[in-house]
N, C-alpha and C positions, 0 to 999 in steps of 0.2 A: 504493500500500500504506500511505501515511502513514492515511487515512482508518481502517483497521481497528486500525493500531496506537497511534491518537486512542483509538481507543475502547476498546482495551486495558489505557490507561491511565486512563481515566476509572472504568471498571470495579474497576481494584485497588485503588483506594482507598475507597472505604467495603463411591408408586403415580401417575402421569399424570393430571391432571385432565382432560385433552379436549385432543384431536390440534389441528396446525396447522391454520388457513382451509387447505381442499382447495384449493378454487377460485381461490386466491392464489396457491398454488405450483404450479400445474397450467400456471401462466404464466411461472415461473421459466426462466431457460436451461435445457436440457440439459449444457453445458460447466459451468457454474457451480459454482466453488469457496468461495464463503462467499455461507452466506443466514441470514439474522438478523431475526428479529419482536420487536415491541414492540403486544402486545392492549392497547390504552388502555382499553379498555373494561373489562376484569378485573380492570387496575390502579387507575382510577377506583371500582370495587364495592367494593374490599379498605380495608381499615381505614387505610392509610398513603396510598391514594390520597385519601380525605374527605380525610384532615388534610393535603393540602398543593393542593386542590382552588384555593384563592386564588391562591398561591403560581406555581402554575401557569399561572393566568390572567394574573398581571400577569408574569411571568418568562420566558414562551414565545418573547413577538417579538424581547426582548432576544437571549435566548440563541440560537435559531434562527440569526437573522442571522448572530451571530457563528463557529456551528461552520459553515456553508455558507460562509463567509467562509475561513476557513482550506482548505476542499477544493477552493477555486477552481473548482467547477462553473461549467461554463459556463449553465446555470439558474439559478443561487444569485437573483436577483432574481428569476423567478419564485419560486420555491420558499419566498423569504423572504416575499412577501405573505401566501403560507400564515399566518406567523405571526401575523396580526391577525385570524384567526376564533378561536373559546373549542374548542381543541381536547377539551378535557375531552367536550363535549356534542356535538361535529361529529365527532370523527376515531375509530374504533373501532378499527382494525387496522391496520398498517404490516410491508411488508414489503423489506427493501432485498435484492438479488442482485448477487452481485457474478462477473463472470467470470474469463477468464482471459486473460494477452498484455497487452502492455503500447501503449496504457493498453489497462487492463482492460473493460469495457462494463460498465457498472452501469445498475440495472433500480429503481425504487421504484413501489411500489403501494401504493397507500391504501384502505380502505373506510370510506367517509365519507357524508355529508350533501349534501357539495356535487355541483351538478352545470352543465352548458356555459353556465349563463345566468349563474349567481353566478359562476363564474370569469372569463367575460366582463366582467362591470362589474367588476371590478378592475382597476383604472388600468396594473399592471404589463404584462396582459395584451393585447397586441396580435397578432395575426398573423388565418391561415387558417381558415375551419371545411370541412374534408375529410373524405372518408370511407372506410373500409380494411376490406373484408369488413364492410360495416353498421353500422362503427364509427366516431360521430364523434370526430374527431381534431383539437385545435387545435394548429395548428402557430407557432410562435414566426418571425416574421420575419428575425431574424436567423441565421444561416447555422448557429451552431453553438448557438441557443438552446433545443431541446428539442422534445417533444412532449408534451400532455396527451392521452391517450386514456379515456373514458367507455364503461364495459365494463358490460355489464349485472349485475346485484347489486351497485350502487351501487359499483363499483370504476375508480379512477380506475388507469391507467399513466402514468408519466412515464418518460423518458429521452430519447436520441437516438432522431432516425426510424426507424433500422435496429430499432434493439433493439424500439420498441415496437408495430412491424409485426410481427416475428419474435415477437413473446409474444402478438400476435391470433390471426397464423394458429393455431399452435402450443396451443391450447386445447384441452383435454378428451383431451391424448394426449403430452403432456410427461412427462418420467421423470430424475431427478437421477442422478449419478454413483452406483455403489454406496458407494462408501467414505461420500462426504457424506450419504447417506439415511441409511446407519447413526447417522451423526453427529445427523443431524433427529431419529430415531426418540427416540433417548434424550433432548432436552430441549425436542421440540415443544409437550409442552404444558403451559411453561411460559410466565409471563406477557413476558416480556423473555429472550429465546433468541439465542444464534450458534451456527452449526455452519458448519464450516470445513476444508479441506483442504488450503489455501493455507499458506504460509512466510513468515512477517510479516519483513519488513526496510522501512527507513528509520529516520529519527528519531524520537526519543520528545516529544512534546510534553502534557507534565501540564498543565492549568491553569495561570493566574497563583494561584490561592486556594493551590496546593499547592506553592508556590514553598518548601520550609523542609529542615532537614536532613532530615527521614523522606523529605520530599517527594523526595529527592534521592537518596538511599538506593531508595526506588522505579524511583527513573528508572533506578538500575543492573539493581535485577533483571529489570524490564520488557525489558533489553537482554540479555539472555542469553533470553528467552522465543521460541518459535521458533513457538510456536502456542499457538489457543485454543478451547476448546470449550464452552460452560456454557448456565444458565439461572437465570430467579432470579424465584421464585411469591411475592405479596403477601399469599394469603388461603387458605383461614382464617387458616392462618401463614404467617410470614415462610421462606423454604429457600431457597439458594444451592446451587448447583454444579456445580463445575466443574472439566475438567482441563485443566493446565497442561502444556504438553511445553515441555520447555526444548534448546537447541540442542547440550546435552551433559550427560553422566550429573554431571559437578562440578558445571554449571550450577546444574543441578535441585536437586544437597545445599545449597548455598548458597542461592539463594532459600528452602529447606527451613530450614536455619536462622536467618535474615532472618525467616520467618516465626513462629517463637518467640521469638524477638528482641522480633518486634513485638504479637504476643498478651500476651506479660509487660507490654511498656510499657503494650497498653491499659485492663490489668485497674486496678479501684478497688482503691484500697488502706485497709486500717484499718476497724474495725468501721462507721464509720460510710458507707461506700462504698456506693451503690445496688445492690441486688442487679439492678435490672432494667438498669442497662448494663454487668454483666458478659457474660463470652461461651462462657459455660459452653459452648456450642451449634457453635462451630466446632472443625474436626478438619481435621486432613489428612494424608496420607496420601503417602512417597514412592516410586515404582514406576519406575526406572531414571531415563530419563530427563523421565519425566510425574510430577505433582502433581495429586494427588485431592483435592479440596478440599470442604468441605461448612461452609454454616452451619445452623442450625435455632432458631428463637425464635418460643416458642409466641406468640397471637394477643393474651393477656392482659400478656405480658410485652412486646410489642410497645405495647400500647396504654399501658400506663408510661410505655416512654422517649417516647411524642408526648407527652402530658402534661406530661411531665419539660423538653421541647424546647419548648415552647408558655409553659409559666410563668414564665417570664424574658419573654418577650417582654408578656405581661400584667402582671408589675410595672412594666417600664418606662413603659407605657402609664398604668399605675395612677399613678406619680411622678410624668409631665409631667402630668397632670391637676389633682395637687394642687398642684404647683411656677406653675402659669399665674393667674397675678392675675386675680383677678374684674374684668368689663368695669363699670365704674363711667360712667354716665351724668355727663357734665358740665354744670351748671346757671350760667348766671350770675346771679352776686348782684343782688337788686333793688336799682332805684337810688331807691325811694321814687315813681318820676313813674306818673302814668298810664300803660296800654299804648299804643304807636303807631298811630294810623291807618291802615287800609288804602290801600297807594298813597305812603304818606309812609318817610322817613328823620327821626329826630332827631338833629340837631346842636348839638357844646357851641362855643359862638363866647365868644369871651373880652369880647370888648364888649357881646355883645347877648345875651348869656344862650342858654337850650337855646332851640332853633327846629326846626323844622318842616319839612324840605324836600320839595315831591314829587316820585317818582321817575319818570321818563321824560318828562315834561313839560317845554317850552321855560322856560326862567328869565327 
């Protein structure tokens, strides 16, 4: 459970446009209590995906690494290679399933570019190539290392053997709990979605970047949160939301007030304060023991604060450019003699005056 309430916390801190991949979730468990998409490809189309399109490219294999590193997958070196293709341009849709019982059996699907040959020449990649209802399947050598499976419309499965046999067979006739489908229905189609049924317990682990007092202050209300539900659309506009069920109705007031706590501290203050990163646009909402959350910032006001986020980084650039010494060509002073022969050294000898020596030649 540490995995969802990672992402929990990564989450709190900063009409439907089109339903989830059918075909995605049609491979999902039946048991399955939190299933969560991330459309890169919708997110890459939208105004905030351009502007962090680089950012992306070079930030991917770092970060990757590191969050697969904390969930201690027994894949995490596969799954880390992943990091060195340009997800932006290869990877379109992701979907993670997570079950239920401990441990839980977790499910990832990809629909991507790659397919068993590119994954084969990657160095990480050794094992099996097998086949499961028509399906080839690379299986990982090691005992508890995974499987890739290659599903036709370019969708890849990963997980353990069990789980990604049980998501072949189970095609074209899979159906989600009702409570969690409700949960899908409302924020499937959005660009980056969780829907959940499950009761998050363990530790809260924020970033190191969020190491500060709010950062801390988070870390409390994240522990009184008992679940999560949301989605959060990049285009045209920017739209968050999401509810929060907290593990009791005090709970919930307190994060309730934590959360005007923290809208006061982020608003600008004094005339001269950016209009475009205020937050006119977030609301919430408290309903016993749940938190209706919502942001909204239109496309134009969006494209400000990248602007805004971007010219700082363009001055600095601007200042090392003109702070860096021009590259000056160094000349040595003529000494008056003629140029040297080809083949030859001149030497200044204290008795016999400048001479002549040739180079590689017996003396």
């Amino acid at each position: 459970m540490t995995f969802w309430r990672n992402l929990l916390a990564l989450t709190a801190l900063p009409a439907l446009a089109a339903a989830a991949d059918p075909d995605m979730l049609d491979l999902v468990m039946p048991d399955a209590a939190t299933v969560m998409e991330v459309n890169l490809a919708k997110i890459m189309a939208s105004p905030v995906g351009a502007a962090m399109k680089d950012a992306f490219r070079q930030g991917a294999a770092t970060q990757l690494k590191t969050e697969l590193a904390k969930t201690n997958s027994p894949y995490q070196e596969q799954l880390g290679a992943l990091a060195g293709i340009d997800w932006s341009q290869e990877v379109l849709d992701i979907v993670v399933a997570r079950g239920t019982g401990k441990p839980a059996p977790t499910l990832i699907l990809v629909r991507c570019s790659l397919d068993l040959g590119r994954i084969q020449a990657m160095k990480e990649f050794s094992g099996q190539v097998t086949e499961y209802e028509g399906v080839p399947m690379l299986t990982s050598p090691k005992a508890e290392g995974g499987v890739f499976a290659f599903l036709d419309g370019s969708i890849v499965a990963i997980g353990q053997l069990r789980e990604v046999q049980s998501a072949i067979h189970r095609r074209q006739h899979a159906s989600l709990p009702a409570a969690l489908a409700a949960q899908v229905g409302k924020y499937s189609g959005d660009d980056i979605w969780v829907a959940s049924t499950e009761i998050i317990t363990g530790p809260v682990a924020l970033p190191a970047a969020a190491k500060s007092p709010a950062g801390a202050q988070v870390e409390q209300w994240i522990e009184k949160i008992a679940g999560l539900n949301g989605g959060l659309r990049f285009s045209p506009d920017f739209d968050l939301s999401a509810d929060l069920e907290a593990r009791t109705e005090k709970g919930a007031a307190e994060i309730a007030d934590g959360m005007r706590w923290l809208t006061g501290v982020a608003q600008p203050q004094g005339k001269g304060a950016s209009a475009s990163m205020r937050l006119e646009g977030f609301k919430f909402r408290l309903n016993g023991k749940h938190i209706l959350l919502s942001l909204h910032v239109p496309e134009e006001q969006m494209r400000a604060v990248l602007q805004q986020m971007r010219a700082p980084q363009a001055g600095r650039t601007a200042v090392a450019a003109r702070q860096t010494p021009p590259i000056v060509q160094s000349v040595a002073p003529s000494s008056g003699l003629p140029p040297v022969p080809a083949g030859t050294i001149r030497v200044q000898s204290s008795d016999m005056g400048t001479v002549l020596v040739p180079v590689g030649q017996p003396q």
